[in-house]
N, C-alpha and C positions, 0 to 999 in steps of 0.2 A: 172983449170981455172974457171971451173963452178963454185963448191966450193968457191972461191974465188971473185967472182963476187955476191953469193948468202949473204956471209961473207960484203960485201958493199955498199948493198943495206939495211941492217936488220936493221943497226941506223936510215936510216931515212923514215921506213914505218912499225916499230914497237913501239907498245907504250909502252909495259912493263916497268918498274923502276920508280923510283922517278924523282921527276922533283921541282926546285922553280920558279917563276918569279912574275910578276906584271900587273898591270890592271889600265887603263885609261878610262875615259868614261866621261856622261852625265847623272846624275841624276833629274827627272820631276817626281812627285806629280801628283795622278788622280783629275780632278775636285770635288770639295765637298763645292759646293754653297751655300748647303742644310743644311751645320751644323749649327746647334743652339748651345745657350747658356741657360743651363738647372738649375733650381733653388732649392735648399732645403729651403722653408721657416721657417719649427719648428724645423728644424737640426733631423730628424727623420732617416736620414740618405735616406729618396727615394727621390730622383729628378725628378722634372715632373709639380711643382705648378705653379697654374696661380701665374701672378704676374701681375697687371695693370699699372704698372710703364716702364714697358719695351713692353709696347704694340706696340711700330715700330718694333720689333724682332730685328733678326739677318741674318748673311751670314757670310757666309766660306770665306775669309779673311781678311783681313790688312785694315780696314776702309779710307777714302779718305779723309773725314770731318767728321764733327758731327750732318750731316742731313745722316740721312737713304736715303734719296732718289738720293745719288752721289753714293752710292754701296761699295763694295768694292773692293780691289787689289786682283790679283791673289797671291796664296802664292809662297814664292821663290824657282826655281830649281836652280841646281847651277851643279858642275865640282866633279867628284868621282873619287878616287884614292883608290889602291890595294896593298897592296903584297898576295904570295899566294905559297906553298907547297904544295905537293900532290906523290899519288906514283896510277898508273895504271898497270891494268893487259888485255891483250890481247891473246883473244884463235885464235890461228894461226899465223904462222911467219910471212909473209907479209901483211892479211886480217883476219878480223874476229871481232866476239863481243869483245868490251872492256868493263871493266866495273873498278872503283875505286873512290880516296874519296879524298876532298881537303878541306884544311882550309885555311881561307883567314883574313887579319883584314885592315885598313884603315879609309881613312877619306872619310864623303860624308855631303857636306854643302845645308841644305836643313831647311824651316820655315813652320811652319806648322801653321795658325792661326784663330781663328773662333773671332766676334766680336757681341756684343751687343750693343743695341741703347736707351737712356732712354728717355723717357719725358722732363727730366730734362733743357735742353737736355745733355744728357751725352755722353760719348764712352766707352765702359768696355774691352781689348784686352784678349785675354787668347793665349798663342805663345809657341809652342812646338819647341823646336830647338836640331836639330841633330845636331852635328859635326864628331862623329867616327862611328865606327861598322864593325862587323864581319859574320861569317857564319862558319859552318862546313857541308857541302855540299857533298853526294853521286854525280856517276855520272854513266851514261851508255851509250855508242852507237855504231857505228859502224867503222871498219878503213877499206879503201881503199887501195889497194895495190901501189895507190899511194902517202900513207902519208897524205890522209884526211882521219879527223875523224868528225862523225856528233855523237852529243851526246843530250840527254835531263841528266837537276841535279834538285838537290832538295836538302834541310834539315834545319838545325837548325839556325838561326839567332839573331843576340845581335845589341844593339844601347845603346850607349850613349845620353839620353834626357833630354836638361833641360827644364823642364817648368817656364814659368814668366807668368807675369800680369802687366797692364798698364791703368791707366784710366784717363779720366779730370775730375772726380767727385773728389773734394778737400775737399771736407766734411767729410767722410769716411774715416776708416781706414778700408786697406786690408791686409788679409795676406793667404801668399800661402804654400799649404803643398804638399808634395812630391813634390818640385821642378827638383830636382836631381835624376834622377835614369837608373836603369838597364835595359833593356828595352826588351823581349825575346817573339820572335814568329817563324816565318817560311821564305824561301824563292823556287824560283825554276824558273826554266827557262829551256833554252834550248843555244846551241851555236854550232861554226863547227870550226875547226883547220888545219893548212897546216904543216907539219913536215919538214923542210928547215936544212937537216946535224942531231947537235945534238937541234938545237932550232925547236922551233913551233910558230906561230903567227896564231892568230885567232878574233873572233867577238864572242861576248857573249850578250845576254838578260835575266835579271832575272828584278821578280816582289820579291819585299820584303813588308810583315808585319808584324807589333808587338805593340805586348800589349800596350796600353799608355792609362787608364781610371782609375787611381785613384788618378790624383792630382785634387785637389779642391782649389777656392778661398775661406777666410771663408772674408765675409764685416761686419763690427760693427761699434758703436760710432755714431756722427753725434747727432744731436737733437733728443731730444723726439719723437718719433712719428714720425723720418722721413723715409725715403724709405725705411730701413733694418730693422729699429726696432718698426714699426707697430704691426708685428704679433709674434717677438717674442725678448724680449731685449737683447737676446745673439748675435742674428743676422743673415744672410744671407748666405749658399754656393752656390758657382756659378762650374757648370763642365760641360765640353763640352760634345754633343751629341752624337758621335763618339768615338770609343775605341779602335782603331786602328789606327796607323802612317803608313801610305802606299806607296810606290814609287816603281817606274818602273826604269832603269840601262841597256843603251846600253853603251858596255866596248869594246876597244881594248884590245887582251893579247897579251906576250910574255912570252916564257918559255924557261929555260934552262934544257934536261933532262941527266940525270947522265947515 
């Protein structure tokens, strides 16, 4: 009987095996009021030059009008979705350290945008926009002999990012390079899990960042001697201040483990 009672307990307060499921949540963006819009004036390839045309600056995002002084929007959070495979290992049959590895991919709808203001008066957007992304995520923490697990993760992280541009300046021609791209940094967080039979339902927090600093505007064209081709007649790049795409992800999971 013991044996037997030990034998139906073990699925559901051990974690050992594989497991797949999915992840629902809320994707929000930290504050970055702060970002400018950063200029190459001789194409020298450094960003940083005064420029007196854009003397109202800029702010971190989505302009309201095309007076500097209405501000602008905050950038957009939006709804994250998951799947996700993984297999754990746990030292002890009912309790003890677990530690294993999960990969995950999905969609997470999120804008990311800093704006410039001219004299002109102009508006310049420069808009980072996620729609997918992954991870490959260690993880480690502790199970309870009652089928809770608290664990801290961390690892490897991808995004799908396109970058655009948008502006009321009709005078100019722009164009944007590395619009489209890979997008590879880090993630890590922490979460806790209930083991319910052969499923688990839980809560997760991860913070995610990644690379996103070499797409540029390049601006040309326009009249002699106007904004972009003053100081040099090939023209103007514009890049954002910030090199990093950041956001924070409270998830619900569920899992199913084998």
């Amino acid at each position: 009987m013991s044996a037997g009672a030990a034998s139906a307990q073990s699925p559901s307060s051990n974690w050992t095996g594989f497991y797949v499921g999915g992840q629902l949540g809320y994707a929000w963006q930290p504050r970055d009021g702060d970002e400018q819009v950063l200029f190459d004036r001789n194409l020298d390839g450094n960003f940083g030059d005064a420029f007196p045309n854009f003397a109202p600056g800029s702010c971190g995002g989505a302009p309201t009008s095309a007076s500097p002084t209405t501000g602008c929007a905050k950038d957009n959070d939006g709804t994250t979705w998951k799947v996700h495979a993984g297999y754990d290992y746990q030292f002890g049959e009912t309790s003890g350290p677990v530690i294993g590895a999960v990969a995950e991919y999905g969609k997470t709808y999120l804008y990311d945008n800093v704006t410039a203001f001219s004299t002109t008066p102009a508006v310049y957007k420069m808009q980072a926009k996620m729609r997918s992304g992954g991870a490959l995520r260690a993880r480690g923490g502790y199970s309870f002999d009652t089928g809770t697990l608290i664990y801290g993760t961390g690892g490897l992280a991808y995004g799908k990012i396109r970058n655009s541009f948008s502006t009321s300046n009709g005078v100019n021609s722009f164009t944007v390079d590395g619009a489209s791209k890979d997008a590879w940094g880090y993630n890590y967080g922490g979460g806790i899990e209930q083991k319910v039979g052969r499923f688990s339902v839980g809560a997760l927090y991860l913070f995610t960042s990644l690379k996103n600093n070499d797409s540029t505007v390049r601006a040309s064209g326009g009249p002699a001697g106007g904004p972009f081709t003053a100081q040099n007649a090939s023209g103007t790049d514009f890049k954002r201040s910030f090199s990093k795409f950041g956001y924070h992800s409270l998830l619900a999971t569920v899992s199913y483990h084998f």
